[in-house]
N, C-alpha and C positions, 0 to 999 in steps of 0.2 A: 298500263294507262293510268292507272291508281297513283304512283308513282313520279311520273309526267306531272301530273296536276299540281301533286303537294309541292314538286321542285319550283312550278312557277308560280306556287303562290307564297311561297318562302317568303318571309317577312326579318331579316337580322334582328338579333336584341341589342339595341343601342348598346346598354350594361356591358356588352362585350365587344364593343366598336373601338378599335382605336383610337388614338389622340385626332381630335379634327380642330382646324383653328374655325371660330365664329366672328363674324362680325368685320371691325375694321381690320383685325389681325390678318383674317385670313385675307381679304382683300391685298393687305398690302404685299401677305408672300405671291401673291400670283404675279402682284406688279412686280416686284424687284425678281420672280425666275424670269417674266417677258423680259426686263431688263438687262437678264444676265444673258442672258442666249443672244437678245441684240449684242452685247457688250463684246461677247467672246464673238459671233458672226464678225465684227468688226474691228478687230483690235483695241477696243477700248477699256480692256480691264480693268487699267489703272483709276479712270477716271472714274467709272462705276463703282471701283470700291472705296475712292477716294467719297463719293458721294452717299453711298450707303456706310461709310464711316461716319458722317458730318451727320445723316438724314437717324442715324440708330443712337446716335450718343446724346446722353440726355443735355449733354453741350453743346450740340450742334456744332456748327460749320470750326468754330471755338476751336476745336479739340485737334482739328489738323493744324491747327499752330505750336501743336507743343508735342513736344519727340516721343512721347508714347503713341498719339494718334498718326502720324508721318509714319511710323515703323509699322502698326499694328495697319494700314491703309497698304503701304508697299507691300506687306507680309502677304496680307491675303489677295493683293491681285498678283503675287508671283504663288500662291498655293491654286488659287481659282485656275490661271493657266496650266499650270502643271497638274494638275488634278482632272482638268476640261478630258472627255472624252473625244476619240478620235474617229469612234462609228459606233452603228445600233450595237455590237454587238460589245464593245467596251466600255458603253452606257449600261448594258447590262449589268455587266462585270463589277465595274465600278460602284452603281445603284447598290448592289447586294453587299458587296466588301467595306462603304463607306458610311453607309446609311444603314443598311439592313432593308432594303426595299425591295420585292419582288413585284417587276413589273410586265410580267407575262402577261398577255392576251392587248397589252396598250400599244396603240399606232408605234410607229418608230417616233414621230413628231412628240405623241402626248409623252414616250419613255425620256424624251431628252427633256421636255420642259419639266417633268417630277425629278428628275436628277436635277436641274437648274435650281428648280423651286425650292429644294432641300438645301444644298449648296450656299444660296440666297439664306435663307434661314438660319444655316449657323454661322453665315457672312457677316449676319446683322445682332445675331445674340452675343460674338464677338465687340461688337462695336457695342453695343450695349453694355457690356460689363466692363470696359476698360473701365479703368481708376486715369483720368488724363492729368492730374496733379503728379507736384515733386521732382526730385533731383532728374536731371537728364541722361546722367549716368544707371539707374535705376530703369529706364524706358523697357532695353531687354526684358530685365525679368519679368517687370507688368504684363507684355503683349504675352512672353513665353505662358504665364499662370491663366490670363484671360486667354487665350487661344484652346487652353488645356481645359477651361473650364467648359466654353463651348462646346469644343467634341467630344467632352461626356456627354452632355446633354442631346445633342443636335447631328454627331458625326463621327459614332465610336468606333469607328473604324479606322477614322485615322490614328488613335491613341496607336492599333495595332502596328500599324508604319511606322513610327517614330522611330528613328535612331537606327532602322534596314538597313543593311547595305544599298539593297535595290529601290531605297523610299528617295523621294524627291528630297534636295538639300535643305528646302524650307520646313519642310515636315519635322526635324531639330529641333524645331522651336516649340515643338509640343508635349516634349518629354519634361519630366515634373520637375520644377524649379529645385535648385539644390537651397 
């Protein structure tokens, strides 16, 4: 009984909490996984990421005018689909190998929107970090280094794809700029 009690009075130590976003941050990753799960529900990858390309770049809408933001926009709504899971239990899969998330004991519903919401996440620290300046010929390399630099931070797991035989063709583009 002794036991029982301490378990539910269990208090975490923040000090040992994970990364949690606050404020408008976090707000915003909830909207853009709601938006992704719409996106993919409905075929509109392209546009969403065209949008969370425009909406992340400190240049806004700017940045899809010029051949870095175009490529690093296509890139990741051909990774977002190919990466998109296929059921609860490739969400799983996926969740653990991409992100490092364990999402044992959460609905099926809530496991696909924290797979979304993560996805979303380094969709946007992507578009974030391009450089949309310079030669047009130069585009590649930018999204290749900005992509790379994202899934360190945001999605180390795909670093481990890159360049598989078995890796999605897009996934390429992550391996480290020569």
């Amino acid at each position: 009984m002794n036991a029982n009690r301490r378990l539910l009075s269990y208090q975490p130590d923040p000090a040992w909490s994970v990364y949690t976003p606050s404020g408008r941050e976090s707000d915003t990753e909830l909207a853009d996984g709601a938006a992704l799960l719409e996106a993919a529900d409905s075929g509109q990858l392209p546009a969403f990421s065209a949008a969370l390309v425009a909406d992340g770049h400190p240049g806004g809408r700017a940045v899809l005018q010029t051949a870095p933001g175009r490529l690093l926009s296509s890139t990741l709504a051909t990774l977002a689909g190919q990466l998109w899971p296929a059921g609860t239990a490739d969400v799983k899969r996926k969740a653990i190998a991409l992100f490092g998330l364990e999402l044992e004991g959460l609905s099926p519903e809530d496991k696909q929107f924290e797979y979304a919401r993560h996805l979303a996440r380094f969709m946007r620290e992507a578009a974030h970090e391009l450089q949309a300046g310079g030669a047009a010929s130069d585009a590649p390399r930018r999204v290749q280094a900005t992509l790379a630099l994202a899934a360190r931070r945001h999605a180390p797991g795909l670093l481990h794809y890159a360049g598989r035989a078995n890796a999605p063709a897009s996934l390429d583009s992550l391996e480290a700029p020569d």
